[in-house]
C-alpha positions in Angstrom: 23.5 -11.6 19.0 22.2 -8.1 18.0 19.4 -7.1 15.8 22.8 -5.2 13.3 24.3 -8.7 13.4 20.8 -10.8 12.5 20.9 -9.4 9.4 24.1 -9.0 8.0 25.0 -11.6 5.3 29.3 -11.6 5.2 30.7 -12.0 1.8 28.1 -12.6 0.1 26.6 -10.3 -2.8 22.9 -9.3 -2.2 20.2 -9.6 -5.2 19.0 -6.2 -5.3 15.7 -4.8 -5.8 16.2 -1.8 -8.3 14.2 1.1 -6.8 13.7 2.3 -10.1 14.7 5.7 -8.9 18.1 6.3 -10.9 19.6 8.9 -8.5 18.2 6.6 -5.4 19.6 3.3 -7.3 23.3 4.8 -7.6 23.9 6.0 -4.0 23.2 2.3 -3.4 25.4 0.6 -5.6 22.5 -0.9 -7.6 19.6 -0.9 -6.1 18.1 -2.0 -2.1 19.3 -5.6 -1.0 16.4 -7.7 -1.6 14.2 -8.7 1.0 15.4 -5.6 3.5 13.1 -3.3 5.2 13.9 -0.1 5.0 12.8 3.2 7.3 12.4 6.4 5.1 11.8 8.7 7.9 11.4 12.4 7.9 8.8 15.2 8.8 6.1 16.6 7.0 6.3 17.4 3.1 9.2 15.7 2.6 8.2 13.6 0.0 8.4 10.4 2.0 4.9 9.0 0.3 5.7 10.3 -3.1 9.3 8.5 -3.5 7.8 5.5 -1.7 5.0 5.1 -4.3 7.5 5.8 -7.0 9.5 2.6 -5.9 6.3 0.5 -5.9 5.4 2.3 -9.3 8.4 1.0 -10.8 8.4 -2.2 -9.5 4.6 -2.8 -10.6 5.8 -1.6 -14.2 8.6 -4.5 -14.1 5.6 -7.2 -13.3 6.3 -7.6 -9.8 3.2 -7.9 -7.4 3.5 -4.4 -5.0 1.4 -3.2 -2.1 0.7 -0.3 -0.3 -0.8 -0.1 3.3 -2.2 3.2 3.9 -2.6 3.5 8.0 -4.1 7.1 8.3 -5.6 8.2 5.2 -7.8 6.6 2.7 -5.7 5.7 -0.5 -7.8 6.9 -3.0 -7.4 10.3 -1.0 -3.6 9.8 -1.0 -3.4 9.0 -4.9 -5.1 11.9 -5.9 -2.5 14.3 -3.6 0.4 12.2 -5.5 2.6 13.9 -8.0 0.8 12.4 -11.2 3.7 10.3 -12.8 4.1 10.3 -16.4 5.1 6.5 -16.5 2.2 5.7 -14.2 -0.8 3.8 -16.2 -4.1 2.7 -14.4 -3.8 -1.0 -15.8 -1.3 -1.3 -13.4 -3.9 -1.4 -10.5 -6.4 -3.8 -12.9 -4.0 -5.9 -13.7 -3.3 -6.4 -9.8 0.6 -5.6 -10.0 -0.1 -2.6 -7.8 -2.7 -2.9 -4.9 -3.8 -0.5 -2.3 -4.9 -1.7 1.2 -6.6 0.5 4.1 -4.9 -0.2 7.3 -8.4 1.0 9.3 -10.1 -2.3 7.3 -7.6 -4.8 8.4 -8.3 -3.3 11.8 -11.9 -3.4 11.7 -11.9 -7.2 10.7 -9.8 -7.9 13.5 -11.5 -6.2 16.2 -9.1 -3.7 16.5 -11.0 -0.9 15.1 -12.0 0.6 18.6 -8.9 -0.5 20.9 -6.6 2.1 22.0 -3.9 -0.2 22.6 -3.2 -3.8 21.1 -2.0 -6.9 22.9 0.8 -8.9 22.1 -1.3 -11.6 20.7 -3.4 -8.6 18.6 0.2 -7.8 17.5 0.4 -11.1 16.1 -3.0 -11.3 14.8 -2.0 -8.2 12.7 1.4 -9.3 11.2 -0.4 -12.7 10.0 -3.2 -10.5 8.6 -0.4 -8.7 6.7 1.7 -11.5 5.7 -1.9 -13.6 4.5 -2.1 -10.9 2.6 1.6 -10.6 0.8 1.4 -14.6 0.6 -1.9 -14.7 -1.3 -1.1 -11.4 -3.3 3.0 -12.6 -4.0 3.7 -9.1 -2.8 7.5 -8.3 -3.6 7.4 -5.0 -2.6 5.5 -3.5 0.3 5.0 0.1 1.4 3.4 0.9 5.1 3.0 4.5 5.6 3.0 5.0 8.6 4.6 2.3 10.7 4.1 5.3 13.4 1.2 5.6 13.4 1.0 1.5 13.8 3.8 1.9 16.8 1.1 4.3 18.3 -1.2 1.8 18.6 1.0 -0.7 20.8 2.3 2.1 22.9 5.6 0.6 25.1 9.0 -0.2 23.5 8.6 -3.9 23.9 5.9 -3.7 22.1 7.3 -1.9 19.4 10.5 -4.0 19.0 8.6 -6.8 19.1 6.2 -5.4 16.1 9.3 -4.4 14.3 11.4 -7.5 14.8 8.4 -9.7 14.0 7.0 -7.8 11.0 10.6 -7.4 9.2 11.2 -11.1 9.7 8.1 -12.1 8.1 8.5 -9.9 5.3 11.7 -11.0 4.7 11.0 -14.5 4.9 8.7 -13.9 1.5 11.4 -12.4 -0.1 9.5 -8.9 0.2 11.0 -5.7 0.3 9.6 -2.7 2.1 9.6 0.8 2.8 8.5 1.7 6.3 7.4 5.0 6.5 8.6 7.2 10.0 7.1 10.5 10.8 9.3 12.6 13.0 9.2 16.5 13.7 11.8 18.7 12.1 13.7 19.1 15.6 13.4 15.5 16.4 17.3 14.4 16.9 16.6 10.6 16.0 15.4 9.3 13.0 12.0 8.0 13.9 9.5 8.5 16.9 10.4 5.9 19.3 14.1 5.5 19.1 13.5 1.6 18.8 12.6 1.5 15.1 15.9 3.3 14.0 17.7 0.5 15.7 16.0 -2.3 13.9 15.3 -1.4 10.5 18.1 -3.1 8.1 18.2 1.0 6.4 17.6 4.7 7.3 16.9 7.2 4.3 16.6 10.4 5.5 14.4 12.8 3.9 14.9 16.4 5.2 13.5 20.4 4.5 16.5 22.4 4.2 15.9 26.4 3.9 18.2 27.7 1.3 18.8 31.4 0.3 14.2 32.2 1.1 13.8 28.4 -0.6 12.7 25.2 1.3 14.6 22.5 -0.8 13.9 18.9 -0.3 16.7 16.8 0.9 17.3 12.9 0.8 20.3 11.3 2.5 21.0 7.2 3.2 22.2 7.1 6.6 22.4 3.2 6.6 21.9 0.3 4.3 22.7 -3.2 5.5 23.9 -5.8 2.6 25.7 -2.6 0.4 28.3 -0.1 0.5 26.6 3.1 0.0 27.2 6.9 -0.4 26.0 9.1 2.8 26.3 12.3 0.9 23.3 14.6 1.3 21.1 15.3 -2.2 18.8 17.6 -2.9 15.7 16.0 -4.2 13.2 17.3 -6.4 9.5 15.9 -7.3 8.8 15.7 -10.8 6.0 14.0 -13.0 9.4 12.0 -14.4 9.8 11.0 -10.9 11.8 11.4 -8.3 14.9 13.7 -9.5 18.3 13.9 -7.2 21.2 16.4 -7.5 24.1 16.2 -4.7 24.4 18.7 -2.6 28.0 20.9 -2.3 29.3 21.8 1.0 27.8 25.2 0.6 24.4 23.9 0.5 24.1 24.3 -3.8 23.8 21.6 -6.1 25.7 20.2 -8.9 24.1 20.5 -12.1 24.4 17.1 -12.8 21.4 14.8 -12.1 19.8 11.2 -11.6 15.9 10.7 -11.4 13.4 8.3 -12.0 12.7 6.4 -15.3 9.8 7.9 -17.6 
């Protein structure tokens, strides 16, 4: 049995986990199915961190327990760089619904500040850290950005896979859903760096730079979703302080007027 086959529950409806991202929400029939882990992959200034703080945003606003690890830059640094939401409010953070964790900490207090390349039993040492962590904090919805540069550290595909399988398992176990953020260049042909993580995660969302009549539009697109039916269409996608905004794309490359964003 396949990693596609682990996951798949037959005839069964899944509980979702409403993104909070209207536009996001209806290409997915209602939200993501709870407990998936899903890679939002895509190259620089796509808007993968934006929309993936938006989901935990929303979810935090809705009284569940969300976390983001930040792997390669501080978080206060990335919070300031944010689009500054209209719906966000700083009592979110006090109040511990939303929590911010430095990957380069949870590193340091395992040794594996210095190393260029972890073990299989540091791998292990690092996914209990992380799921300690979502057990003690009730996390319901995790953000990693990036699991690249984590699958940097560990270097061979067995090591990844292994990460991966291990990592999504656990988080799943805890009823935790999570975006996994992949960097790839804008020529890259797959959807994340190593080819493995593509293969494992239960969804793809595909966040793109398309060059339009002199503009550089934004572009989101679900390539897969286990536990849903789903639209593949490609949407144009649009950072707001009202969150994130989606308008479907026409075959000619414009956009219907119509659209679907996040909740203010």
């Amino acid at each position: 049995m396949d990693e596609e086959e682990l996951s798949i529950t037959p005839n069964k409806e899944r509980e979702r986990c409403v993104t909070g991202i209207d536009g996001l929400d209806t290409i997915l029939n209602g939200g993501i199915p709870r407990g998936n882990s899903v890679l939002i992959t895509g190259s620089c200034g796509t808007g993968k961190t934006t929309l993936s703080l938006e989901y935990l945003v929303h979810g935090a606003l809705e009284e569940e327990n969300c976390l983001f690890i930040s792997v390669t830059e501080a978080s206060d640094k990335m919070l300031n760089n944010v689009v500054p939401y209209d719906f966000f409010d700083e009592s979110l953070i006090e109040e511990g619904y939303l929590s911010f964790v430095d990957m380069p900490e949870i590193y340091e207090e395992l040794g594996l500040l210095e190393k260029s390349e972890f073990s299989f039993k540091e791998i292990n040492e690092l996914i209990e850290k992380i799921e300690n962590i979502v057990v003690e904090r009730d996390i319901k919805r995790l953000v990693i950005d990036s699991v690249t540069s984590v699958c940097f550290q560990l270097k061979s595909e067995e090591k990844i896979r292994d990460f991966m399988l291990r990592l999504m398992k656990t988080l799943s176990s805890h009823d935790c859903t999570s975006l996994l953020v992949s960097e790839i260049s804008p020529e890259e042909p797959r959807y994340s760096q190593y080819g493995v993580e593509e293969a494992i995660a239960d969804g793809i969302i595909m966040m793109g730079n398309l060059e339009r009549h002199g503009d550089l539009l934004r572009t989101l697109q679900v390539v897969k979703m286990r536990g849903t039916d789903h639209s593949r269409a490609k949407y144009v996608l649009d950072l707001t302080s009202v969150g994130v905004l989606l308008v479907p794309m026409l075959k000619g490359g414009s956009a219907e007027p119509e659209t679907g964003g996040g909740k203010a």
